[in-house]
N, C-alpha and C positions, 0 to 999 in steps of 0.2 A: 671406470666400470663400477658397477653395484659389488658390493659388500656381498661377502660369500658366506658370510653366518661363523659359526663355532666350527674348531675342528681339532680335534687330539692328536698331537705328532708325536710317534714315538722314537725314541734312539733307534738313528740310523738314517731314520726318513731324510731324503732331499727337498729342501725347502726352497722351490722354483722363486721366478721373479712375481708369478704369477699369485703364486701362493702371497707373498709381502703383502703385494699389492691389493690383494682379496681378501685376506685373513686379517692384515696390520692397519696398511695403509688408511684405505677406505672406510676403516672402522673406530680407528682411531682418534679422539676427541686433539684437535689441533688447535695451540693456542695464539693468538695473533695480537699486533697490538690495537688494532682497528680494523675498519669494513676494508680499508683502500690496502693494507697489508693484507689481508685474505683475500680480496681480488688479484693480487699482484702474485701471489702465493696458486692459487684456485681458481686458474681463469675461465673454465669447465670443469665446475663441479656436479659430481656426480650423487642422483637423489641416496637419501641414506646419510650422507657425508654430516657429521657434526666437529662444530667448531667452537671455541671458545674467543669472543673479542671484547677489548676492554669497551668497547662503545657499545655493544650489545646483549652481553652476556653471551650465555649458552643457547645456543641457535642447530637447526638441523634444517637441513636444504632438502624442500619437497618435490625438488624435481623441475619447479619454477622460480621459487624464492627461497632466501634464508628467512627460518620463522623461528619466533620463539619455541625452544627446545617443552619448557613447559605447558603450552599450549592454554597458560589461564586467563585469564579474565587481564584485558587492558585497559585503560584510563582515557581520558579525554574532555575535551570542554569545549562550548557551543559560545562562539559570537550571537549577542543577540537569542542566549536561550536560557531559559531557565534551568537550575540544578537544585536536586532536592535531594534529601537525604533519606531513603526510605527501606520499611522491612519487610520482605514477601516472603511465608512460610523460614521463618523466622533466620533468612538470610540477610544480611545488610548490601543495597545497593546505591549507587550514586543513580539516579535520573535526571536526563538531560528532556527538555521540553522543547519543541522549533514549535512555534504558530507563523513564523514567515522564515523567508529566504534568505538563507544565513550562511553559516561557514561551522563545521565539525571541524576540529581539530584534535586528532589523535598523539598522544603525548609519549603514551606506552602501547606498541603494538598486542595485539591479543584475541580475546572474544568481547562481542559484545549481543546482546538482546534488541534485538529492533523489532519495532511494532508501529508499520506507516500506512497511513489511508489519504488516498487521492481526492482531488474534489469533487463536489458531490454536483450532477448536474440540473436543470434547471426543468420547470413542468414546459410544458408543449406550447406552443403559440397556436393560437387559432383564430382564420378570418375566414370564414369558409361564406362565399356569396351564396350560396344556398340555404344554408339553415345556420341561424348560432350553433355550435358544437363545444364539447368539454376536450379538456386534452389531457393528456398519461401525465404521471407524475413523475418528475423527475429520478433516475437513479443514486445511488448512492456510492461514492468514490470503491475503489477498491482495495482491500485491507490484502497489508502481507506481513506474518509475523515470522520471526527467523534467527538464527544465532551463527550470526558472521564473523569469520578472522577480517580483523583490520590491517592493515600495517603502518606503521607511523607518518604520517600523510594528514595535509590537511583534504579535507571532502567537503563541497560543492552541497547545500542541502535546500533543494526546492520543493514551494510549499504549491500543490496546486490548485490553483483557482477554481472560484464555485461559477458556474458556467448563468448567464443571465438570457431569458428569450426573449429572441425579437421575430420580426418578420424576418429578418436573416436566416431564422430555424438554426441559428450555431449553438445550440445551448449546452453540449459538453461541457465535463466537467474536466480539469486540465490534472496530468501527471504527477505526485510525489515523487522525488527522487533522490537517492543516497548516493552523487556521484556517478558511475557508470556501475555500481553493485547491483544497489534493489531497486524497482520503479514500482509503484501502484496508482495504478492507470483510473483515470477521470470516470465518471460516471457517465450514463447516458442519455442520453434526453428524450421526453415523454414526446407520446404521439402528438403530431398536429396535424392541422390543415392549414390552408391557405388558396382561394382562388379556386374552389373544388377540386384540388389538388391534395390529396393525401399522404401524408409525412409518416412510414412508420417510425415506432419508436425504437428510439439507437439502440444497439449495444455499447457494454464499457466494463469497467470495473464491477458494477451492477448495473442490469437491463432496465431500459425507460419502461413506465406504464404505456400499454397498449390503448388501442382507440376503439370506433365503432365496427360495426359489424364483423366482431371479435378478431379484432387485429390484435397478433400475439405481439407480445412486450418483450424489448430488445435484451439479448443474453445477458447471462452477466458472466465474465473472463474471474474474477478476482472476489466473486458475492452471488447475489442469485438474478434472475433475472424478474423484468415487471411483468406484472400481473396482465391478461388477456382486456383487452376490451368488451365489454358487455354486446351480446344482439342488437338488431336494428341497421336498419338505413339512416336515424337519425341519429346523430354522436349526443344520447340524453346522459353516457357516461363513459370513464374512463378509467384505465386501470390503475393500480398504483405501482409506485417504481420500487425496483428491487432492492432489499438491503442486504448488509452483510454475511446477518443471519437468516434470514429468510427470503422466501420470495415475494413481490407482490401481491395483493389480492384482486382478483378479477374484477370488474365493475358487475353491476347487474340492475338491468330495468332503467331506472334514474337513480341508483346509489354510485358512488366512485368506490373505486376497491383503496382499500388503506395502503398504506407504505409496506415498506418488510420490514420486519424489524434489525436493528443496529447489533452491535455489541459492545457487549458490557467491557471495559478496560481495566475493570481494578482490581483484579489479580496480576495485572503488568505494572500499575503505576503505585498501587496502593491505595486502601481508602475503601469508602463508599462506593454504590451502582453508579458507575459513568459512563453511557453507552455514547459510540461512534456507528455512524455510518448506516442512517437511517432511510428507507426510502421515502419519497414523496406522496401524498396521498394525491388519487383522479379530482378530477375536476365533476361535477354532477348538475346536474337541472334542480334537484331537491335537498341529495345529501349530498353530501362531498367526504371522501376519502379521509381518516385522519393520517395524520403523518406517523412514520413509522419510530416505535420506541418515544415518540411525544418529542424527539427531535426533528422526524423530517418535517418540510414545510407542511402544512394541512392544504388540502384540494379546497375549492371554493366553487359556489354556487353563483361567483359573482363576476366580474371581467377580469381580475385579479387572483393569482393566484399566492400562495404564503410562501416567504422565502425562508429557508434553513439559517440558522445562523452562523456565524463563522466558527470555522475550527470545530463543524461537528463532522464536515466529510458526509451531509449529506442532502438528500436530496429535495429540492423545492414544490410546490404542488400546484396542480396542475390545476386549471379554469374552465368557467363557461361562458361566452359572451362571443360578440364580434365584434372589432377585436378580442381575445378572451388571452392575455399575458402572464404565463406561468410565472410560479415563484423561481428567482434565484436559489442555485444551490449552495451551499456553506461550504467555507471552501478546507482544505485536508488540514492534516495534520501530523507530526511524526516523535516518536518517542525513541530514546533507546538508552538501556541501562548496561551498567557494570557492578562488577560486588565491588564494593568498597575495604 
């Protein structure tokens, strides 16, 4: 049973089983010599209950798990990741880096700072038998920042893919994932066509640039959505793809709408402007889209569109031509601190 709080018993009062058990027991700090003695001790324990063990310290049971009593900041270290040592408002942190698919291993259960963005997807494919057309600009993966209990455990940490067009139209951008915790979901992919067949543009993490006869740009779940397609029965331009921080910009006439813009990272990692998670700029007949934050891929005027590059999480730009082949998106990335 849960713990019954404080209580003043004066001379005379009858102190039930009930009362031990509410007043004493349950609230009592219990000292064991290990986890497997407090399971053997505590085989339903009740939330509230704190315990003292030589293999974990001071721990209090939430109901679900024993967790650290203190609740602070824990430790850990990255197969395959970078570790810096760095100061944000004038705290000391350990930063751990993933650009690929690795393994977290938590050393000391506790809190930790995560800040993960998905892959960023790819501009739009375009064969359209009727007219050359431009296509949406790629989305931008989608960012999740957050301050999570760990518990001592090693974790699973995927980095995901910058999504590439083809005449397949797959050009998502694929999942960041912290284990079965945080995920930030791929980005979308810009409009295309194919065959007089028209592709709107995905949603994702952040929405792909939209196409012709203002075909809206696919949502964004985790960032903003792309930008609309410009007027016309002709695709002379295209939208651009959603960023983190912004949304696309619309096409217009024969211009491509520019990307969204990213965000800037370094109040999390420290340092200088390092932005993440840029949309794609459209694809245009004259101008073409830039790419968002001067990371995402730049839109093209040409059959080709610019790919993002790796580890910015965003999005590639979108083309003109027939064939007319978006840029590949760049693919995520994931960060997460402790104080040191």
């Amino acid at each position: 049973m849960a713990g019954l709080g404080r209580k003043t018993f004066s001379p005379g009062d009858v102190l039930t089983s009930s009362d031990v058990q509410g007043y004493l027991m349950d609230q009592s700090v219990m000292v064991f010599a290990g986890t497997a003695a407090r399971t053997s001790a505590i085989p339903s324990p009740s939330a509230g209950m704190v315990a003292y063990s030589t293999a974990t310290s001071l721990q209090v049971y939430n109901g679900t798990a024993w967790v650290d009593a203190s609740t602070g900041y824990g430790s850990a270290s990255g197969t395959a990741a970078s570790s810096t040592a760095i100061t944000v408002s004038s705290v000391n942190y350990t930063l751990l880096t993933f650009t690929a698919d690795s393994n977290l291993v938590v050393s000391k259960a506790g809190l930790f700072d995560v800040l993960m963005f998905g892959g960023g997807a790819s501009g739009g494919y375009g064969l359209d038998t009727g007219s050359t057309g431009a296509s949406g600009g790629g989305g931008a993966g989608g960012m999740v920042s957050a301050t999570v209990y760990l518990s001592a455990a090693t974790y699973a940490i995927t980095i995901g893919a910058g999504g590439a067009s083809s005449a397949s139209l797959l050009g998502n951008g694929l999942k960041t994932s912290l284990g079965s915790v945080l995920v930030s979901a791929g980005g979308g992919v810009g409009y295309g066509n194919q065959n007089g067949e028209r592709y709107q543009a995905n949603p994702g993490g952040c929405g792909g640039g939209g196409g012709r006869v203002q075909n809206a740009g696919g949502v964004g779940m985790q960032g903003f959505s792309g930008g609309l397609g410009g007027a016309g029965v002709v695709a002379t331009n295209a939208g651009g793809g959603g960023g983190v921080s912004a949304v696309g910009v619309a096409g217009a006439t024969t211009v491509g709408g520019a990307g969204g813009a990213g965000f800037d990272v370094s109040a999390f990692v420290s340092g200088g402007a390092l932005f993440k998670g840029g949309g794609g700029g459209g694809g245009a007949s004259v101008t073409a889209g830039a790419g968002g934050s001067s990371i995402g891929g730049a839109g093209s005027t040409g059959a080709t569109g610019n790919n993002a590059a790796a580890n910015t999480a965003s999005g590639g730009g979108g083309a003109y031509g027939a064939p007319g082949t978006g840029g590949s998106g760049g693919s995520g990335i994931f960060y997460i601190r402790f104080k040191a």
